[in-house]
TIKEKE-973347 format. One record per residue (C-alpha): residue number from 1; residue in one letter; y, z, x. Coordinates in nm, 3 decimals. Layout:
% TIKEKE-973347
<pt resi="NUM" resn="A" y="Y" z="Z" x="X"/>
...
//
This chain:
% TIKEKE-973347
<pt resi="1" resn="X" y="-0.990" z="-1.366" x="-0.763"/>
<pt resi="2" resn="X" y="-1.072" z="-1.536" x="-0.399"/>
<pt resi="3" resn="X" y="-1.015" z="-1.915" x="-0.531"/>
<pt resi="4" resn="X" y="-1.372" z="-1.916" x="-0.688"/>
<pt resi="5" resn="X" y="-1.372" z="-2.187" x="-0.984"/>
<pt resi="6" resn="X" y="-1.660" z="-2.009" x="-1.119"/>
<pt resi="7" resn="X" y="-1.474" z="-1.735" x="-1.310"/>
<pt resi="8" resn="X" y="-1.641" z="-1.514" x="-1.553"/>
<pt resi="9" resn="X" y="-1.342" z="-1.339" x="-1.692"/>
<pt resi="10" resn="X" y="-0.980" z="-1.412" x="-1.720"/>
<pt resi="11" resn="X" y="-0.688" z="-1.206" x="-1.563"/>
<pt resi="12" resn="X" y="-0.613" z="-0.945" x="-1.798"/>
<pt resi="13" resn="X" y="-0.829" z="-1.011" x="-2.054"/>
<pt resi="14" resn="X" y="-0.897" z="-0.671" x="-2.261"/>
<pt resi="15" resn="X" y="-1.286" z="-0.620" x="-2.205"/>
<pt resi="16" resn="X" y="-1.344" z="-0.258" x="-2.358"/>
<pt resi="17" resn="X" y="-1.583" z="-0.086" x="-2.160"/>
<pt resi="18" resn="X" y="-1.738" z="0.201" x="-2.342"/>
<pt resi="19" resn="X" y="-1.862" z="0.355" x="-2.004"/>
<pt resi="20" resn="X" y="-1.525" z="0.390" x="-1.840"/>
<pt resi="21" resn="X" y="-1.254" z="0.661" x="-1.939"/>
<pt resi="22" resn="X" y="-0.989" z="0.744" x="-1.788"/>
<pt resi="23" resn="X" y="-1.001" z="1.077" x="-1.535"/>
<pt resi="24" resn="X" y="-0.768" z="1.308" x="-1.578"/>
<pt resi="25" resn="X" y="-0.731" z="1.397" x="-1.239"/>
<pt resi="26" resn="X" y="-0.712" z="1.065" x="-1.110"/>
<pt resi="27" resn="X" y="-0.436" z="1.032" x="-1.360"/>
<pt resi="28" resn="X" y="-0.247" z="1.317" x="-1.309"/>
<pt resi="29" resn="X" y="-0.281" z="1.207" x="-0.950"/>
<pt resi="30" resn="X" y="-0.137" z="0.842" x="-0.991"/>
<pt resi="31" resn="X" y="0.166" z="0.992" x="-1.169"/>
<pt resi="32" resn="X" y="0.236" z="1.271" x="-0.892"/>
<pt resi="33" resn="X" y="0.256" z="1.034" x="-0.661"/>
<pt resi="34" resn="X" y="0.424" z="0.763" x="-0.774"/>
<pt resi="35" resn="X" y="0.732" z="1.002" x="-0.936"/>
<pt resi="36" resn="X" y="0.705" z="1.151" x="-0.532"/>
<pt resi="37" resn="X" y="0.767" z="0.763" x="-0.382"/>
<pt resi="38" resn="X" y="1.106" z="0.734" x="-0.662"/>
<pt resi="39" resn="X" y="1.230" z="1.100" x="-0.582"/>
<pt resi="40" resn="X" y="1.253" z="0.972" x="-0.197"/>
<pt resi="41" resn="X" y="1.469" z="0.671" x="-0.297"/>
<pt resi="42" resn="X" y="1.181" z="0.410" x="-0.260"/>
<pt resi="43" resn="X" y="1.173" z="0.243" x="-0.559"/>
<pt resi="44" resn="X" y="1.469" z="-0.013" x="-0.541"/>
<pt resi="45" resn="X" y="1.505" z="-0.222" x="-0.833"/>
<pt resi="46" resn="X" y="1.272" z="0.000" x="-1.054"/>
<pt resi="47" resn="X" y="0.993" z="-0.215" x="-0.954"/>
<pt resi="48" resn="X" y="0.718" z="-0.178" x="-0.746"/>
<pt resi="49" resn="X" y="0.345" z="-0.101" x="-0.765"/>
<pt resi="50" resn="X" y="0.062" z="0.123" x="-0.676"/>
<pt resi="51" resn="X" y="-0.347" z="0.106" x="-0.766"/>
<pt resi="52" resn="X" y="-0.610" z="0.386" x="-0.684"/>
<pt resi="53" resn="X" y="-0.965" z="0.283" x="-0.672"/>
<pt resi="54" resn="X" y="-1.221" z="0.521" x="-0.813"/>
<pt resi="55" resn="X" y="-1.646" z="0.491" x="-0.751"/>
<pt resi="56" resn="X" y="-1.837" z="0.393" x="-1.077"/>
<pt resi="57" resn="X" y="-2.161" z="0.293" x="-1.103"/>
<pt resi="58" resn="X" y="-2.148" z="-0.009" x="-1.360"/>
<pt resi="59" resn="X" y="-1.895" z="-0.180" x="-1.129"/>
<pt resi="60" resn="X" y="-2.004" z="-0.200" x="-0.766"/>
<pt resi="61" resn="X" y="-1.635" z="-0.218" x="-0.636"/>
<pt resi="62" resn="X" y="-1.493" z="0.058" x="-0.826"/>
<pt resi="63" resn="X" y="-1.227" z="0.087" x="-1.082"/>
<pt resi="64" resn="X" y="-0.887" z="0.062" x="-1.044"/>
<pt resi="65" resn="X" y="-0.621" z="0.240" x="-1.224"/>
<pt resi="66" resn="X" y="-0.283" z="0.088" x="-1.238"/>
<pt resi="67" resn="X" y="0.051" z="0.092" x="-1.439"/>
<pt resi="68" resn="X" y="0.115" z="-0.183" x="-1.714"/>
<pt resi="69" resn="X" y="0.435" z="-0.419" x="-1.667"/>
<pt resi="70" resn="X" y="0.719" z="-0.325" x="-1.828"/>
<pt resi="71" resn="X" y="0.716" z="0.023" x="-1.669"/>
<pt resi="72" resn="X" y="0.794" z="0.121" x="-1.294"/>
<pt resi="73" resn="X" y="0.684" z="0.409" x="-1.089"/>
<pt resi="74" resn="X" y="0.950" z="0.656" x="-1.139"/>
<pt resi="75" resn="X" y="0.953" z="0.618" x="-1.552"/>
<pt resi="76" resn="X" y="0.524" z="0.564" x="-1.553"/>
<pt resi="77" resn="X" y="0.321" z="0.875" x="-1.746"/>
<pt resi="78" resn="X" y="-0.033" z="0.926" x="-1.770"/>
<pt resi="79" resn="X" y="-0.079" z="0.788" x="-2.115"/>
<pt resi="80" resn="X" y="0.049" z="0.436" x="-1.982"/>
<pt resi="81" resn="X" y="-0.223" z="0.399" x="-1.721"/>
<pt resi="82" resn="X" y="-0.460" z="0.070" x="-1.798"/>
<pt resi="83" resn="X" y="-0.781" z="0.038" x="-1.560"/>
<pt resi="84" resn="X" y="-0.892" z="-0.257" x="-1.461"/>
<pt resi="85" resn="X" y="-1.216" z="-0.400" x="-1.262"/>
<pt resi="86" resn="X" y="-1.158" z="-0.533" x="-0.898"/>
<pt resi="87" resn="X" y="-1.264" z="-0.880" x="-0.906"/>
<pt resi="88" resn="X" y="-1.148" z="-1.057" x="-1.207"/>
<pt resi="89" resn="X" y="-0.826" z="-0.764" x="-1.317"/>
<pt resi="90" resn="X" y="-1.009" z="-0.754" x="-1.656"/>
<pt resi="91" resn="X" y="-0.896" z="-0.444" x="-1.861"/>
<pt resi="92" resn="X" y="-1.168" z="-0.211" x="-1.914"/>
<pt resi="93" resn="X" y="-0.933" z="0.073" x="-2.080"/>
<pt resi="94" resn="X" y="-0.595" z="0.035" x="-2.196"/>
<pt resi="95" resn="X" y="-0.442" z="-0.248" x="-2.386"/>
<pt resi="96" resn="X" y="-0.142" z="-0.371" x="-2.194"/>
<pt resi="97" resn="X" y="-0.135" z="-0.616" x="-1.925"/>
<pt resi="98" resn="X" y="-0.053" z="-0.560" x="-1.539"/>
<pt resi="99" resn="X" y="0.148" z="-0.689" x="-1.331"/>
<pt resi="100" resn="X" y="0.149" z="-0.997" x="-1.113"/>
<pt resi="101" resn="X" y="0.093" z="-0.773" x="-0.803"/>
<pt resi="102" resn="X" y="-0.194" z="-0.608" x="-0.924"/>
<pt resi="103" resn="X" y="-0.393" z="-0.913" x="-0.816"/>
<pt resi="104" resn="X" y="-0.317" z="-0.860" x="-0.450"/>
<pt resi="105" resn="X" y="-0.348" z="-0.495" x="-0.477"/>
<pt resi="106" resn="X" y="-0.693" z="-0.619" x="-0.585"/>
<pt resi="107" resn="X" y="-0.795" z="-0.877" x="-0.382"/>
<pt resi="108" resn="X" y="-0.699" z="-0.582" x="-0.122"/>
<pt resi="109" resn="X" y="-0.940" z="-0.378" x="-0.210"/>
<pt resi="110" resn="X" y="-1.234" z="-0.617" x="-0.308"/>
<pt resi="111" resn="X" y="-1.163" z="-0.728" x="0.116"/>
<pt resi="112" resn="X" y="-1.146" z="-0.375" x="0.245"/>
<pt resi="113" resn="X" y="-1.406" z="-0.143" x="0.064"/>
<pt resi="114" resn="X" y="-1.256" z="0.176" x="0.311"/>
<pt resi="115" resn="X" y="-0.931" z="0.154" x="0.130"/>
<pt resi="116" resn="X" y="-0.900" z="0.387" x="-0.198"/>
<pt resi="117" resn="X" y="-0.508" z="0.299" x="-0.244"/>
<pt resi="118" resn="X" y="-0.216" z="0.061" x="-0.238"/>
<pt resi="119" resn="X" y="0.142" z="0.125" x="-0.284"/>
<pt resi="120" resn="X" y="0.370" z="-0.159" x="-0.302"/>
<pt resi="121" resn="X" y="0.741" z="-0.139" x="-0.273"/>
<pt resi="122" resn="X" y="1.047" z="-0.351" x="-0.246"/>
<pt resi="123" resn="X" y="1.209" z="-0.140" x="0.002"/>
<pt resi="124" resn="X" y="1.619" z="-0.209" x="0.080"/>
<pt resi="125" resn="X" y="1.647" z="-0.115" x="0.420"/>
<pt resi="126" resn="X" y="1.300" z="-0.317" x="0.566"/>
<pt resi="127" resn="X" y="1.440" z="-0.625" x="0.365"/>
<pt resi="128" resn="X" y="1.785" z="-0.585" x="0.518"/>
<pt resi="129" resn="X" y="1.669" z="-0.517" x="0.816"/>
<pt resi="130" resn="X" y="1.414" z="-0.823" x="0.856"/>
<pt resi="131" resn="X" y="1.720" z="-1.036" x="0.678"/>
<pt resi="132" resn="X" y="1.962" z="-0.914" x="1.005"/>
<pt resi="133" resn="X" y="1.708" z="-1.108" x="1.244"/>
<pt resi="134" resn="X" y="1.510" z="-0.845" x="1.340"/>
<pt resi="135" resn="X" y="1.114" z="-1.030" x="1.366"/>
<pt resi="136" resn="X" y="0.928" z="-0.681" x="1.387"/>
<pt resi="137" resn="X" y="1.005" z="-0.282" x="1.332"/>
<pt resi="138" resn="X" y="0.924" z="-0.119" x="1.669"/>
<pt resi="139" resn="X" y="0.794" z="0.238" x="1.711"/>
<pt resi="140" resn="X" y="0.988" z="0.506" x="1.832"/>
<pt resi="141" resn="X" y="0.796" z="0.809" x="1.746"/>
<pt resi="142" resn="X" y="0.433" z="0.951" x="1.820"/>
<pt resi="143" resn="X" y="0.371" z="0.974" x="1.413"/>
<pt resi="144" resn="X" y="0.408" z="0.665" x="1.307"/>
<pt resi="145" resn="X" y="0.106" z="0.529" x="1.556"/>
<pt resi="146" resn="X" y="-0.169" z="0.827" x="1.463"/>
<pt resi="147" resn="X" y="-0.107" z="0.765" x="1.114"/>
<pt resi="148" resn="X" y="-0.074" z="0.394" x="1.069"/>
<pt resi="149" resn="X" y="-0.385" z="0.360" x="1.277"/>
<pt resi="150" resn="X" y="-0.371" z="-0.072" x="1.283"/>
<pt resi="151" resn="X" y="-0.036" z="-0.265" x="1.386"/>
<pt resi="152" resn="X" y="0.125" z="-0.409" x="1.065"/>
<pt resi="153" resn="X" y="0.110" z="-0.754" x="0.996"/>
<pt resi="154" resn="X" y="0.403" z="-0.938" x="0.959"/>
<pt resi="155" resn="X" y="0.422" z="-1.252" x="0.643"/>
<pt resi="156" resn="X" y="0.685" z="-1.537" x="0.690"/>
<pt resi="157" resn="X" y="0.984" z="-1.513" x="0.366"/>
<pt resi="158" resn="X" y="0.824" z="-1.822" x="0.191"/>
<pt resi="159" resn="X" y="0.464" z="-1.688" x="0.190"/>
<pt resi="160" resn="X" y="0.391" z="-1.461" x="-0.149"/>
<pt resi="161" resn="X" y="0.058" z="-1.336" x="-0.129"/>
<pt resi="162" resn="X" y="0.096" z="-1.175" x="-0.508"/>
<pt resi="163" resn="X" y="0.141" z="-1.540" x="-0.639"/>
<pt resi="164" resn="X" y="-0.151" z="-1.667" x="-0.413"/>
<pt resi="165" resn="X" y="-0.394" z="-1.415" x="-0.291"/>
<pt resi="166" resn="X" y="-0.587" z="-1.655" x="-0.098"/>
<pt resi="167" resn="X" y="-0.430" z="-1.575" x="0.243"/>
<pt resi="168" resn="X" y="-0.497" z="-1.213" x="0.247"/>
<pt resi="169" resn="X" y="-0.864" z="-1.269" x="0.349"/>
<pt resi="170" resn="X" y="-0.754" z="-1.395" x="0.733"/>
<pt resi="171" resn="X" y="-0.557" z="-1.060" x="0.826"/>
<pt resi="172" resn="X" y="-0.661" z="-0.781" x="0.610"/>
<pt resi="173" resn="X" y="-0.925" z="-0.650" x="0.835"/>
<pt resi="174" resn="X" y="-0.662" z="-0.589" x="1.109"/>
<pt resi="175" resn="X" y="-0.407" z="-0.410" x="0.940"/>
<pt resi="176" resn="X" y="-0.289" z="-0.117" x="0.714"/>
<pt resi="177" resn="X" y="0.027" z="-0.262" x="0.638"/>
<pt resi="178" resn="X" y="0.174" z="-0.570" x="0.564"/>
<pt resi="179" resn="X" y="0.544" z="-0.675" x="0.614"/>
<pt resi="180" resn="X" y="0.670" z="-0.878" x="0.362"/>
<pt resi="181" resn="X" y="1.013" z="-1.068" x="0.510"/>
<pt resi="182" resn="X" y="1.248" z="-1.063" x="0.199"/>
<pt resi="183" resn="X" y="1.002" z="-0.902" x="-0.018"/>
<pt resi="184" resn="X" y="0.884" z="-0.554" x="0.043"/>
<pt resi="185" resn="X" y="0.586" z="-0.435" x="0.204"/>
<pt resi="186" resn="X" y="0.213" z="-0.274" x="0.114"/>
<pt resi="187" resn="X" y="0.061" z="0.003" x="0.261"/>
<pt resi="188" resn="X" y="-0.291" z="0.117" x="0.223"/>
<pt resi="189" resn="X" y="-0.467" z="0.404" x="0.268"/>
<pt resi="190" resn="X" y="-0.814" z="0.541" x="0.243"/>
<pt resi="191" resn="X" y="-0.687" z="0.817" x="-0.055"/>
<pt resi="192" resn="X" y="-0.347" z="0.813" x="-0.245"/>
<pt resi="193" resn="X" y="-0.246" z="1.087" x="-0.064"/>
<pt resi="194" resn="X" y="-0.307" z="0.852" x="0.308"/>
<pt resi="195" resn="X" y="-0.136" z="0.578" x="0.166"/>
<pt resi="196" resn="X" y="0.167" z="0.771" x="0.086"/>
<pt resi="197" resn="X" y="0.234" z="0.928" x="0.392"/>
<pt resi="198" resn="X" y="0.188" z="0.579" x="0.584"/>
<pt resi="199" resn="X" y="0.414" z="0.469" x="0.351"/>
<pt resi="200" resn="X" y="0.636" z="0.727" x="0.434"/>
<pt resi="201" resn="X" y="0.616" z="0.688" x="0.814"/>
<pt resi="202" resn="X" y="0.655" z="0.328" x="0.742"/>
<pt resi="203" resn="X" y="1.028" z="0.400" x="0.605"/>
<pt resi="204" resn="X" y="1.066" z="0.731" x="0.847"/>
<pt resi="205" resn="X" y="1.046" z="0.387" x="1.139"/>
<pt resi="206" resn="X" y="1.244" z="0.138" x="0.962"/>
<pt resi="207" resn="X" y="1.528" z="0.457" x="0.948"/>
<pt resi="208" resn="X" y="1.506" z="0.496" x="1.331"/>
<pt resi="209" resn="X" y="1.503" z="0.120" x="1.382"/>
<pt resi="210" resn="X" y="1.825" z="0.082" x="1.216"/>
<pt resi="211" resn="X" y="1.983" z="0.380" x="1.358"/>
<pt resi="212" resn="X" y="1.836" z="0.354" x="1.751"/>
<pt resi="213" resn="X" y="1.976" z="-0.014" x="1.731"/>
<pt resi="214" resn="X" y="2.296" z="0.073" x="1.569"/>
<pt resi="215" resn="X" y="2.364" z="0.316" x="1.878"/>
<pt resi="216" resn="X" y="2.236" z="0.138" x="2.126"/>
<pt resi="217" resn="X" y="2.484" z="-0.161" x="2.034"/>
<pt resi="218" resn="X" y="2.753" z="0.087" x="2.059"/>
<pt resi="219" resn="X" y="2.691" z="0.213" x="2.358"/>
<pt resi="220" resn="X" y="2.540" z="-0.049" x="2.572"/>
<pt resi="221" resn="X" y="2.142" z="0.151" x="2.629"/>
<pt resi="222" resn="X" y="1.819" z="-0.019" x="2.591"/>
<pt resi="223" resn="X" y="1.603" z="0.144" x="2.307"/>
<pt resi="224" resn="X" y="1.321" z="0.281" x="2.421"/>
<pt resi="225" resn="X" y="1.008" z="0.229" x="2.233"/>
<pt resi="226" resn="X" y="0.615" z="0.330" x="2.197"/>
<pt resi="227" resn="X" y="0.449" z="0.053" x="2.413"/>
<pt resi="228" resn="X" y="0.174" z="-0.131" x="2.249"/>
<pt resi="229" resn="X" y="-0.067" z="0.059" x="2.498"/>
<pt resi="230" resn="X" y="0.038" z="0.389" x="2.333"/>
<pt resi="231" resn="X" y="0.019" z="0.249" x="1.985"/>
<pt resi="232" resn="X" y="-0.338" z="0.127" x="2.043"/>
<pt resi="233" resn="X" y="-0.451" z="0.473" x="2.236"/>
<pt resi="234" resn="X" y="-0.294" z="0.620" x="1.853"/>
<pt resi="235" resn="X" y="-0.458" z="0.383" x="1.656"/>
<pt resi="236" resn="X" y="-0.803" z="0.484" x="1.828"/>
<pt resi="237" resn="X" y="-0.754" z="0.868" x="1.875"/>
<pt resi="238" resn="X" y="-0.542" z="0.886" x="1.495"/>
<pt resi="239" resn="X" y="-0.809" z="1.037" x="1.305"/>
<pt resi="240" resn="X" y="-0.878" z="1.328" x="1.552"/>
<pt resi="241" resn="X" y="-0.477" z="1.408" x="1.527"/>
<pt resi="242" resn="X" y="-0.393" z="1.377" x="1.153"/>
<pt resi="243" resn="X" y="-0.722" z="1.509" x="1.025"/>
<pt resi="244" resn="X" y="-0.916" z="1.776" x="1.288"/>
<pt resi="245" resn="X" y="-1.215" z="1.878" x="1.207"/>
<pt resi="246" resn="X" y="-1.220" z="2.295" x="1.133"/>
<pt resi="247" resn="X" y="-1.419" z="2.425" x="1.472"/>
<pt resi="248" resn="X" y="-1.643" z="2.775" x="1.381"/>
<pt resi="249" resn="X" y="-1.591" z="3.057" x="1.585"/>
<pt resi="250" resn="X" y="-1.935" z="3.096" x="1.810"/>
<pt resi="251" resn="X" y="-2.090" z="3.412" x="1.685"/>
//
């Protein structure tokens, strides 16, 4: 998976494991949220991925459950999941292969044990608005910095880290989402449910990139964006805003 010659299993090679079944919760899950990212409109071309890790104690970075190829998130149904293991993408339940993606949703999670999920998409307005010269998607709101937590990482057009995971390993630490010029981008998120609403912020900012730039063209003002000294006071203070601790009543 990292660029080790000393593999033990190949890429989708079907490797039955008696010990794993699938969850129906963590099923039901996968397909709740992935038919929630195609009702908003965010999966252009019908392709696309997504991957939830799940604890098991025969494999010491989890499971992963994933779709096959051949289906995309807004057709995918519970009986189509496959699950794989982290480091090699063997499949321990299912029969059908994955997709060429799934090995840098992988290599994602083998590098950041926190994360529990990664949704991929090719998203239309990020790649037209990286192909109209735009080098980075500022931040205009007080959301989008609580909830993304880590600034997003931005990937030149020529550099396709499903094809060749090797260059995840030097930025994945830093961020929760990477930028992919031309592509798409990947979001992750500690549950399914984080992941999708940073993935949703993520498009909520591209929006108000597009639109603050489109008026401020027209009318001659300079947008006014989050400074990177607000984004990093979010990033450090995000988990006390999105998810507060319940406070008992004394006495």
């Amino acid at each position: 998976m990292d660029g080790s010659p000393n593999r033990t299993f190949q890429v989708n090679e079907l490797t039955p494991d008696p010990n794993v079944a699938v969850d129906p919760k963590v099923a039901r899950s996968y397909v709740t949220y992935a038919h929630r990212l195609a009702a908003r409109g965010l999966v252009n071309s019908s392709v696309g991925g997504m991957v939830i890790r799940v604890a098991h104690p025969d494999h010491p970075d989890g499971i992963c459950y994933a779709k096959p190829q051949g289906i995309s998130l807004e057709e995918v149904e519970e009986e189509d999941l496959v699950i794989t293991d982290i480091p090699w993408g063997r499949i321990l339940q299912g029969e059908r292969a994955t997709t060429v993606g799934h090995q840098m949703n992988r290599e994602i999670l083998r590098l950041r044990p926190d994360i529990n999920c990664v949704i991929h998409l090719h998203h239309d307005e990020m790649i037209a608005f990286m192909a109209a010269g735009y080098e980075t998607i500022r931040s205009f709101s007080l959301t989008y910095g609580y909830l993304m937590q880590k600034p997003a990482h931005y990937l030149p057009a020529h550099l396709n880290v499903e094809e060749d995971v090797g260059p995840i390993k030097t930025f994945i630490q830093d961020t929760n989402c990477i930028i992919m010029k031309r592509h798409g981008f990947t979001a992750l998120g500690r549950s399914v449910s984080e992941a999708y609403h940073r993935t949703c912020v993520l498009v909520s900012e591209i929006k108000r990139n597009i639109i603050v730039e489109t008026l401020c063209a027209a009318n001659g003002k300079t947008p006014e964006y989050i400074s990177e000294e607000e984004l990093a006071y979010m990033a450090t203070h995000g988990d006390a805003v999105m998810y507060p601790k319940l406070v008992k009543k004394a006495g």
